[in-house]
C-alpha positions in Angstrom: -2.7 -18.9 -16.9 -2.0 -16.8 -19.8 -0.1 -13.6 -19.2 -2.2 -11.0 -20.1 -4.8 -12.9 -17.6 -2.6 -12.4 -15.0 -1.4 -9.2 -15.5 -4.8 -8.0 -15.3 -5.4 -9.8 -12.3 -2.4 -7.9 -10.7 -3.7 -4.3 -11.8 -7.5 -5.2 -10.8 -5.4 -6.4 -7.0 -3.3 -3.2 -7.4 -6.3 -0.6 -8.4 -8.3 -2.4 -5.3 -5.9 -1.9 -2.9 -4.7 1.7 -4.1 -8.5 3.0 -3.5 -8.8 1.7 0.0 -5.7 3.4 0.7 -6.6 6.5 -0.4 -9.9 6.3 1.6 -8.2 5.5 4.4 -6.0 8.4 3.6 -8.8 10.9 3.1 -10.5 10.1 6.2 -8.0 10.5 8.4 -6.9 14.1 6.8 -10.2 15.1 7.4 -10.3 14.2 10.7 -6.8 15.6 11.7 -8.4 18.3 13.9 -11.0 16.3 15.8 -11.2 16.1 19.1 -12.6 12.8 18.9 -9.4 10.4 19.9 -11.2 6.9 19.7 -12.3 8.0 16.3 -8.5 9.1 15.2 -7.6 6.1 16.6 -9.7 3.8 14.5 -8.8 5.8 11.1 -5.1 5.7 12.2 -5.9 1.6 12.5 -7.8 1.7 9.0 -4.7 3.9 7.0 -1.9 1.8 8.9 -3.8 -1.5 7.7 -4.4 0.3 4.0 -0.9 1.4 4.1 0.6 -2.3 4.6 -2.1 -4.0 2.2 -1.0 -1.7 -0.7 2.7 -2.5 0.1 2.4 -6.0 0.2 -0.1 -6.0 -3.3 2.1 -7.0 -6.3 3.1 -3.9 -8.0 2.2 -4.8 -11.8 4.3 -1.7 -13.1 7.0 0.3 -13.0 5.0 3.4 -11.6 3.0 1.1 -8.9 6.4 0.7 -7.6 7.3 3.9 -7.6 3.8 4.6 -5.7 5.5 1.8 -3.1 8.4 3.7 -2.6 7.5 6.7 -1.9 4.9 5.5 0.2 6.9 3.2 2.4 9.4 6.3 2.8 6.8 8.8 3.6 5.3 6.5 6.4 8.4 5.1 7.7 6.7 1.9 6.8 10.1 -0.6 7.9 9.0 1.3 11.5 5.1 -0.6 11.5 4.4 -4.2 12.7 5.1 -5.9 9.9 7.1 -3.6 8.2 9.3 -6.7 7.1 7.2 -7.9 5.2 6.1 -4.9 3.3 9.7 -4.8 2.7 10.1 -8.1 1.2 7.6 -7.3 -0.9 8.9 -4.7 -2.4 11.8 -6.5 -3.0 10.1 -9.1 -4.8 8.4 -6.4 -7.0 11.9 -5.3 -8.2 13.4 -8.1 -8.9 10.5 -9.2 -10.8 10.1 -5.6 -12.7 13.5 -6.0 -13.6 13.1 -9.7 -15.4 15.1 -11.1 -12.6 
């Protein structure tokens, strides 16, 4: 597969799972003052599901990972189920960023 093709691929995987996260992200701000638990507690599932997608999508830039990062320290990410492998994936984005 031709670079370019996959590159593209990557960024179209990226963009994808960027959006859903920031749905996820929106609905649960706006529902930070509802009274409605179950409903809180379904959004909280949807963002904590969004959160580990995005970290575990190939970053296909230097600024994607930089997205990662901050992400993964502003949710205490290594904390979640999973947080592992979320880890491990941004490992693998750096060394592969880096032409290692």
């Amino acid at each position: 597969m031709p670079d370019q093709v996959r590159h593209d691929g990557m960024v179209a995987r990226w963009e994808r799972a960027l959006g859903r996260f920031r749905a996820a992200d929106a609905a649960i701000g706006a529902a930070r003052h509802s009274e409605d638990e179950a409903l809180y507690d379904r959004l909280g599932g949807r963002h904590d599901a969004a959160i580990k997608r995005l970290l575990r999508t190939p970053a296909p830039d230097m600024p994607a990972l930089a997205v990662k990062l901050e992400l993964l320290f502003a949710e205490q990410a290594w904390e979640m189920t999973g947080g592992e492998l979320c880890l491990a994936a941004i490992q693998r984005d750096a060394q592969r960023l880096a032409g290692d």
